[in-house]
Structures are given as C-alpha cells and as structure tokens.
C-alpha positions in Angstrom: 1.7 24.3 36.6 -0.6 26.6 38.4 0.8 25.1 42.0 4.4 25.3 41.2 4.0 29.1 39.7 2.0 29.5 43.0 4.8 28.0 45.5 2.5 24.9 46.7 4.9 22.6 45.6 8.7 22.4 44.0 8.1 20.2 40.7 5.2 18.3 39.0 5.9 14.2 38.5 4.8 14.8 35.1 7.4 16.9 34.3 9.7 13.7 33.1 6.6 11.5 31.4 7.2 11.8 27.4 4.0 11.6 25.9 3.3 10.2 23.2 3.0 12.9 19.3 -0.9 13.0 18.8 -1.0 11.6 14.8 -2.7 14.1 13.4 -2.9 12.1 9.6 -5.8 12.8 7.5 -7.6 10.1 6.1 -9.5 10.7 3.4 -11.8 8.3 0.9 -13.4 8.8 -2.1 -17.4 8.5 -2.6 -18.8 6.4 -4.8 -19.2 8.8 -7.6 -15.8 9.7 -7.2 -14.6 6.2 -7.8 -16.8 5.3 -10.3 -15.3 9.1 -12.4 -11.9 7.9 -11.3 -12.1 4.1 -13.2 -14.3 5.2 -16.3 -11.3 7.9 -17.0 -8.7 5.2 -16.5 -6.9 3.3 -19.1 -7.4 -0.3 -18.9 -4.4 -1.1 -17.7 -4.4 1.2 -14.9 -7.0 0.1 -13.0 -5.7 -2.9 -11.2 -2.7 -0.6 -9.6 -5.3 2.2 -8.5 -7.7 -0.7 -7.3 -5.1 -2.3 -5.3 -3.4 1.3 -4.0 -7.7 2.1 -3.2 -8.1 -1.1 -1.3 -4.7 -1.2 0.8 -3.3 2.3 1.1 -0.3 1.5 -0.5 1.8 4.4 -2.3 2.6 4.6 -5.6 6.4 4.4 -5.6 5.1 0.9 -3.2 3.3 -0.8 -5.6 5.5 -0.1 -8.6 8.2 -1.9 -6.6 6.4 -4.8 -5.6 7.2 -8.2 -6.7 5.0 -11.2 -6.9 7.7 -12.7 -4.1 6.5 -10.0 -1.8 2.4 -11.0 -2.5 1.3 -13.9 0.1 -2.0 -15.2 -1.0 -2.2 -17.8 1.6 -1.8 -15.0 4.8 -3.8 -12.2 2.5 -0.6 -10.1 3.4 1.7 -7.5 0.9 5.2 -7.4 2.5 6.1 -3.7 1.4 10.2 -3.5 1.2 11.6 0.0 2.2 8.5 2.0 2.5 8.9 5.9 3.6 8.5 5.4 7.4 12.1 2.9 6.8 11.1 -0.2 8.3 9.2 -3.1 6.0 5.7 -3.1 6.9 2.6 -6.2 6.3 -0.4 -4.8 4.4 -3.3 -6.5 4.8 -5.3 -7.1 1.7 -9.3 -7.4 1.2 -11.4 -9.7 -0.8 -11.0 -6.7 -3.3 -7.6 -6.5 -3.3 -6.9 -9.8 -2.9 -9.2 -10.4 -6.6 -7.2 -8.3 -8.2 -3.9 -9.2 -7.8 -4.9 -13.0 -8.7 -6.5 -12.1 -11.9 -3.5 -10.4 -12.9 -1.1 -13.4 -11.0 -3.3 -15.6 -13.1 -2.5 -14.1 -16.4 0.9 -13.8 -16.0 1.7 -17.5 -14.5 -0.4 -18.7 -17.4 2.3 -17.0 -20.1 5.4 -17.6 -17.9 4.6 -21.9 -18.0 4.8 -21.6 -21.3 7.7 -20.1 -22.0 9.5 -22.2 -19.7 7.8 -23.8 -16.9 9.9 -22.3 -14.0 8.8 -19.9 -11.0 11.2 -17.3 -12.4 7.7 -14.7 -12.0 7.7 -14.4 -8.5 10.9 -11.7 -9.0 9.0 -10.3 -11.7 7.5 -6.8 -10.5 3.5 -7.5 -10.4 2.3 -4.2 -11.9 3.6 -3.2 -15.2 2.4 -1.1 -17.7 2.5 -2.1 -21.7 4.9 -0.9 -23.7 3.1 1.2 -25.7 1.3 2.9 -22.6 2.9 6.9 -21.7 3.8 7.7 -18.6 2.6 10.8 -16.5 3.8 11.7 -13.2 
C-alpha cells in the first residue's frame, strides 16, 4: 500500500486475491471437576445426551433429532441432517461416544424384538426422555 500511496507503482497483484475469514470460534472444554459437578447434578436419564453432545460437539437441537438410522456403528460416524451451517455434516464418534450410544441402542433393540421383531427402531429418535421427566430450556 505504502508504494502505490507513494507513486512507485500503479496497483498491488494482491489487490484481487480473496482471502480467506480467519475463524475466530472459541473452543472451550470443561475440567475434570467441572464434568464430574455437571453428571452428579444430572438426572439419570440425562446423561447419555450430555455425554454424547461432550464427546462429539453436537448441538442440542442435533441430537434431539437424531435417529438411530442416522448412527453408523460400523464407520464410528453420526450423520447430522440439517445442522445450522445447512449442509449435512459426518461426526466422528470416540470410544466414549461410541459406548454410549450402544448401551442405550442395546436397550432399546432388546424391547423393540419383542414387541415385534422388525427394525422399525432405526426411525425411532435415539435420545428420549421418560415421560414423567420435565423439560427446561
């Protein structure tokens, strides 16, 4: 800038490059006492969705819509349909993650056989609350 202000030369060849927004997101983790305060004040049946959300990054409004369909064991991959950024993205999971949702995949397949022995589960959402559990937003 300082050589076309000064007159050396007429334009800069930088002057049509686009470069490329810095991503400025903050990533932030929890310690180990903060984790450990976080699941002894969670119910029961909260604990696998704020493991899983821990372990993959996932949003909230992602994993409520998830559906056993959209968990692949066999890649270790979460196929997250219409997350903000608009396009469908791959999470990968960890041995963590990966634990979690087949204990709960475990105990649901188990009382879905007997009922009727089909593999109508997979379009069942994979993390649902009991019916007497509250809500809080």
């Amino acid at each position: 800038m300082r050589a076309i202000r000064d007159g050396k030369v007429d334009s800069t060849p930088t002057s049509k490059v686009r470069f490329y927004r810095e991503n400025n997101k903050r990533e932030r983790y929890l310690s180990n006492d903060e984790e450990r305060n976080l699941f002894e004040a969670l119910s029961s049946w909260l604990r696998p969705l704020v493991t899983v959300a821990l372990h993959t990054g996932m949003r909230k409004s992602e994993l409520l819509k998830l559906k056993w369909s959209d968990v692949d064991f066999a890649t270790g991959t979460i196929h997250v349909r219409d997350p903000k950024s608009g396009e469908d993205e791959h999470v990968l999971m960890n041995e963590t993650s990966k634990r979690t949702l087949r204990a709960l995949s475990d105990s649901r397949t188990r009382v879905v056989a007997l009922k009727d022995r089909t593999l109508k589960h997979l379009n069942r959402h994979v993390l649902t609350a009991p019916k007497a559990a509250t809500y809080m937003s």
